[in-house]
PAFIZA-701600 format. One record per residue: x, y, z of N, C-alpha, C in turn; residue number from 1. Coordinates in steps of 0.001 Angstrom, whole numbers, plus 500000, padded with zeros to 6 digits. Each point is the difference from the previous one (the first is absolute). Layout:
BEGIN
ATOM       nx       ny       nz      cax      cay      caz       cx       cy       cz     i
ATOM        X        Y        Z        X        Y        Z        X        Y        Z   NUM
...
This chain:
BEGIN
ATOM       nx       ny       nz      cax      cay      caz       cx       cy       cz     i
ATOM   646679   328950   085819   500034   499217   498770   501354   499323   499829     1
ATOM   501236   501031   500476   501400   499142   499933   499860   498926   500937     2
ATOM   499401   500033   501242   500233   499030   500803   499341   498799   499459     3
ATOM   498737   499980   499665   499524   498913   499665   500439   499094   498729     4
ATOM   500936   500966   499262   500365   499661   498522   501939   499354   500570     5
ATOM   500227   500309   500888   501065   499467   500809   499778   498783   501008     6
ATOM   498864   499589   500349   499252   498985   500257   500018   499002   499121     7
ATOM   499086   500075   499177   499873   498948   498612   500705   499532   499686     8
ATOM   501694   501164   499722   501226   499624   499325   500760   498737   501049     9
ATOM   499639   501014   501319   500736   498850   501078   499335   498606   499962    10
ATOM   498687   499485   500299   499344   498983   499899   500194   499122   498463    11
ATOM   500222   500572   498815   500411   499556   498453   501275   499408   499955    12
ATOM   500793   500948   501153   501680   499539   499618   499822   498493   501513    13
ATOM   499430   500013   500884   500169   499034   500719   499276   498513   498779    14
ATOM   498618   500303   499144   499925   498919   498644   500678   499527   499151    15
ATOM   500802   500795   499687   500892   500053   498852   500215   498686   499829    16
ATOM   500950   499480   501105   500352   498433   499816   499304   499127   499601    17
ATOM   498659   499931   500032   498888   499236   499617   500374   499936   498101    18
ATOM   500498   501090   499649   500285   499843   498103   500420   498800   499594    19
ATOM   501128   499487   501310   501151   499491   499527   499305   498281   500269    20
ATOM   498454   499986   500258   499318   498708   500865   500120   499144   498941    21
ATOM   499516   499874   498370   500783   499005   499264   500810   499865   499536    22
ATOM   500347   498796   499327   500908   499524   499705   500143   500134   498252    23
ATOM   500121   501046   499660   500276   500948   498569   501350   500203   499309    24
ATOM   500414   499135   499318   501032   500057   499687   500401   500994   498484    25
ATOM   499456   500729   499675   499107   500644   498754   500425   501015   500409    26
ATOM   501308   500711   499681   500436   501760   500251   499553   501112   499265    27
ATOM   499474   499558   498469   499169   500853   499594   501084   500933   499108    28
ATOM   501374   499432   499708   501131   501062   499696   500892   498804   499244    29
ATOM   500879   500252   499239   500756   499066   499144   501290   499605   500766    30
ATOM   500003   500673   501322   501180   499539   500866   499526   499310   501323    31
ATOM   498856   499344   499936   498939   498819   501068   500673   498402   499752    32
ATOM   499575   499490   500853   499554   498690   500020   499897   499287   498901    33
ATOM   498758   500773   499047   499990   499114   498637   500892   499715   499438    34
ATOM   500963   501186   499911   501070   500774   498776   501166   498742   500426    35
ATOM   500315   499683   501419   500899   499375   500316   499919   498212   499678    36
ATOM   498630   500352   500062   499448   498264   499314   500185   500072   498831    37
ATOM   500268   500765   499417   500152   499799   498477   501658   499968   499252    38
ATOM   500657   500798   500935   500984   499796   499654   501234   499414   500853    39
ATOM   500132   499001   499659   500115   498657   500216   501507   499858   500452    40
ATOM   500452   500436   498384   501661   500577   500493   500575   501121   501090    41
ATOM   499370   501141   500259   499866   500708   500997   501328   501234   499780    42
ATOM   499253   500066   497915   501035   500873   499722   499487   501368   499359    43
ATOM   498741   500026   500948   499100   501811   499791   499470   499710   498871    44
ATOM   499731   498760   499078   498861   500240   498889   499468   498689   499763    45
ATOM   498788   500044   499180   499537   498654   499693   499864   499451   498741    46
ATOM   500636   498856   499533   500141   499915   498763   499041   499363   499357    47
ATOM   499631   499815   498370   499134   498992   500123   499440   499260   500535    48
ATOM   501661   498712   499869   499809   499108   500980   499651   499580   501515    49
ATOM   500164   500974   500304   499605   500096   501362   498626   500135   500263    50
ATOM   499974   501167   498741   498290   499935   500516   499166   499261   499501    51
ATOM   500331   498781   498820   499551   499407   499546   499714   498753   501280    52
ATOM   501082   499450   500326   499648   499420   501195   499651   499663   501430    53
ATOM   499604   501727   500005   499467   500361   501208   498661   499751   500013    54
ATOM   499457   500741   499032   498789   499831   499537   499320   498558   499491    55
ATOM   500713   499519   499439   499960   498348   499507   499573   499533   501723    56
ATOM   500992   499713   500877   499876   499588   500720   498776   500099   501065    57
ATOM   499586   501993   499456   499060   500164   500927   498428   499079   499400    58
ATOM   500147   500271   498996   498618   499477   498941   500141   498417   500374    59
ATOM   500676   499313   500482   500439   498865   500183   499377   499406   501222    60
ATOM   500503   501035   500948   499038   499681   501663   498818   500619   499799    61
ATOM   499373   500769   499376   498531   500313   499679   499296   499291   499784    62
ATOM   500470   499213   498781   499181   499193   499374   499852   498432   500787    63
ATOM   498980   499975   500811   499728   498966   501054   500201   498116   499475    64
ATOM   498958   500460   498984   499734   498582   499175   500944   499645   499145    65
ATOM   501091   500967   499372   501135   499014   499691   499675   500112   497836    66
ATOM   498635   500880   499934   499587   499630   498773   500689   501276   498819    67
ATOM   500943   500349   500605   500713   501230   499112   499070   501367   499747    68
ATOM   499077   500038   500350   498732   501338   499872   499656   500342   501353    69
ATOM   499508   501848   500214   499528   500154   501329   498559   500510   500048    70
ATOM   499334   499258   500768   499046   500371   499694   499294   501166   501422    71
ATOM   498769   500849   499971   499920   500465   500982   499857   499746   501295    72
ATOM   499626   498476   500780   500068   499574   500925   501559   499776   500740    73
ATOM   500875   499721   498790   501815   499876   500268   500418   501537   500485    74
ATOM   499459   500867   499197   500355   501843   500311   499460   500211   501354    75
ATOM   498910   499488   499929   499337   500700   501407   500548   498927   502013    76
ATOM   500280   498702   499329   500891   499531   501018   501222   500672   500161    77
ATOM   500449   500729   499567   501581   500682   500058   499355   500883   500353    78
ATOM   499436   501173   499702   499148   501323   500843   499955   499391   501483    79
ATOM   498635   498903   500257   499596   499495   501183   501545   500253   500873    80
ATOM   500640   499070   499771   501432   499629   500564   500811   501202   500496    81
ATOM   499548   500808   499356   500873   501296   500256   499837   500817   501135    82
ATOM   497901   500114   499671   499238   500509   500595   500302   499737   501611    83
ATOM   499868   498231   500532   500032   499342   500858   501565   499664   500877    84
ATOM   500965   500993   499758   500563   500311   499965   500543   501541   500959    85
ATOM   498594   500659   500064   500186   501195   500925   498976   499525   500929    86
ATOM   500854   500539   501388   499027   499406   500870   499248   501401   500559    87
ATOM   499631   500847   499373   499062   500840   500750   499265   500625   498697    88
ATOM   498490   499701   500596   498952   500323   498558   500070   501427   499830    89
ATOM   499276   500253   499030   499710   501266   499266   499255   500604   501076    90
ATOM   499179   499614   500666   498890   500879   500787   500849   500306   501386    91
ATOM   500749   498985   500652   500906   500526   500832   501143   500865   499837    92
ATOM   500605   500160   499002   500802   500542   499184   499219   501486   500155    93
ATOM   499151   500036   499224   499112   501353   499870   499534   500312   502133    94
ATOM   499744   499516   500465   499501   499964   501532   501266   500711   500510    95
ATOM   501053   499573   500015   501118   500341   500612   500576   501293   499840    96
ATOM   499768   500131   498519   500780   501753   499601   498760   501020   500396    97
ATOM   498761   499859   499888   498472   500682   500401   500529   500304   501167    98
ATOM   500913   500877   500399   500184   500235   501216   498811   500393   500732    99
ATOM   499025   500958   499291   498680   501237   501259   499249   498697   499576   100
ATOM   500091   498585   499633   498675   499182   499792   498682   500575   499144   101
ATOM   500603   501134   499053   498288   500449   499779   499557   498811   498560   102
ATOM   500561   499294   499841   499797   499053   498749   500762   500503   498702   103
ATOM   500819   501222   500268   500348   500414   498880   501402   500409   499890   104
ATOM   500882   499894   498990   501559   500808   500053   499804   500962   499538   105
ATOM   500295   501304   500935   500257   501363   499440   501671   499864   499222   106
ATOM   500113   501296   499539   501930   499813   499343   501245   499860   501083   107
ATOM   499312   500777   501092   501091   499486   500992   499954   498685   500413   108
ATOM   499135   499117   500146   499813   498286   500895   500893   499338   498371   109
ATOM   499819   500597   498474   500061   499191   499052   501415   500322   499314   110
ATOM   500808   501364   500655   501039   500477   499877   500975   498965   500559   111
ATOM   500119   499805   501437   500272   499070   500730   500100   498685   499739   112
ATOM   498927   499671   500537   499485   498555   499717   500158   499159   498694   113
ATOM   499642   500552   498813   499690   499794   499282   500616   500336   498359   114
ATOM   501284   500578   500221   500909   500731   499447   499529   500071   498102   115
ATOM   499897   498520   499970   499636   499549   498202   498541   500719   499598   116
ATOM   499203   500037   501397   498723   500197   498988   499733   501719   500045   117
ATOM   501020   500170   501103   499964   501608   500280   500413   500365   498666   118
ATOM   500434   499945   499188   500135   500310   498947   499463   499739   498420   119
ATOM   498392   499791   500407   498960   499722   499259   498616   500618   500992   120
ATOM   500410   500591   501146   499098   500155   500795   498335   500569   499124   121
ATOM   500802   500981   499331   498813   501060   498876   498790   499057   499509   122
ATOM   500537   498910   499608   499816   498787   499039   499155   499056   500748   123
ATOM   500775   499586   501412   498980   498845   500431   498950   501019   501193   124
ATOM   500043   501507   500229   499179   500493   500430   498871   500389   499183   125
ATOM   499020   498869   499542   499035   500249   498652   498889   501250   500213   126
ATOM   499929   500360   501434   498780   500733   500359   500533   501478   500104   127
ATOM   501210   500319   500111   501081   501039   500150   499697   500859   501472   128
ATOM   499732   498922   500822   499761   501016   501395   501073   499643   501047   129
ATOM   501274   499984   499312   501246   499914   500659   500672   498945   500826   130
ATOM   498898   498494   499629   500247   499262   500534   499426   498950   499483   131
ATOM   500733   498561   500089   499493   498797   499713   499739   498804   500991   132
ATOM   499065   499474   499243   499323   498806   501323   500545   498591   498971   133
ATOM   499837   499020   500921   500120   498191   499553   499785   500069   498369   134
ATOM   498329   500321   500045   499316   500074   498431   500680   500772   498861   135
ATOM   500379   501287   500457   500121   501244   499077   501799   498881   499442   136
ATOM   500697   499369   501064   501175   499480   499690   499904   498380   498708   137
ATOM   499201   499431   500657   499322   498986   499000   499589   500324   499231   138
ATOM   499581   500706   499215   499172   500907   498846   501124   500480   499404   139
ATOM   500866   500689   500418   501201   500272   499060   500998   498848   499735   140
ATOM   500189   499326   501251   500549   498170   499418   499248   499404   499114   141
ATOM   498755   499936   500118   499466   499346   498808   500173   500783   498705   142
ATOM   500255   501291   500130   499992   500719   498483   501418   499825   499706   143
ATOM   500844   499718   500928   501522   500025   499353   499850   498775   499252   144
ATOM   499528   498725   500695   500226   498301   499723   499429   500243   498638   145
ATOM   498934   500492   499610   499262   499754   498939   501368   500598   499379   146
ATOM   499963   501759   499895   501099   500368   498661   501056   499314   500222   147
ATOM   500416   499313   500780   501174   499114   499210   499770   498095   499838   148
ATOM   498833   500178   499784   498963   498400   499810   500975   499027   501060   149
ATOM   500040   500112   501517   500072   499494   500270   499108   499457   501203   150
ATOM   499668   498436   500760   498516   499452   500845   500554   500645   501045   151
ATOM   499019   500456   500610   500239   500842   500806   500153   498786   501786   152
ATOM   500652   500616   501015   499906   499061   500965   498624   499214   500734   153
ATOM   499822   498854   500186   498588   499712   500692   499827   500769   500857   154
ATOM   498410   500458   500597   500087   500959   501230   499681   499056   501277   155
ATOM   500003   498675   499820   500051   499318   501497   501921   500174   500581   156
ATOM   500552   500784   499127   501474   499752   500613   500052   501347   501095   157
């Protein structure tokens, strides 16, 4: 059982790099990417102003037509853009960490591989038989998108 569980780990850590396949500028922490776009002066905080015209500016390139309002086709071109943007899909993504191919991430392929969702595993494993497939993962994406009302990605991507 160690050997094979020393297997997985070895084959997960040769994936790993695959995390790093888009282009995500989104650290998820107040000391990222964003944080540094915002503050402008580059003196560890963001002031109003700063964020007044960060944001100004962003609502600015959103808004396509120029008509001061966004409407949902303007939101969902900025998603698209983002989306189109990583060059390796969800299903290859999922293909690659499936190390035994059985269609499914046990906690070790999702420990690895998969570090963010390993830590919802309970959650997006809806059937609780220690493992999740494509569906069981879409089913909990779609339940996250909804509680926080946001369109969820097209599935031709």
């Amino acid at each position: 059982m160690k050997v094979s569980r020393l297997i997985v780990a070895g084959c997960l850590l040769c994936a790993a790099p695959l995390v790093q396949a888009c282009d995500v500028k989104h650290q998820g922490d107040c000391g990222g990417e964003s944080f540094k776009a915002l503050d402008k002066n580059g003196d560890g905080a963001v002031s109003r102003k700063e964020f007044e015209a960060f944001h100004g500016a962003l609502f600015r390139k959103m808004d396509n037509n120029g008509d001061g309002k966004l409407v949902p086709q303007e939101l969902e071109a900025v998603h698209e853009n983002k989306v189109d943007k990583c060059d390796v899909s969800f299903d290859q993504r999922f293909d690659e960490v499936d190390i035994n191919n059985d269609g499914a991430l046990d906690k070790d392929e999702a420990e690895i591989g998969m570090p963010m969702l390993f830590k919802h595993f309970d959650e997006v494993d809806a059937n609780g038989d220690g493992k999740f497939s494509k569906e069981e993962l879409s089913g909990y994406m779609k339940k996250m998108h909804e509680k926080r009302g946001e369109p969820m990605m097209k599935p031709d991507r």
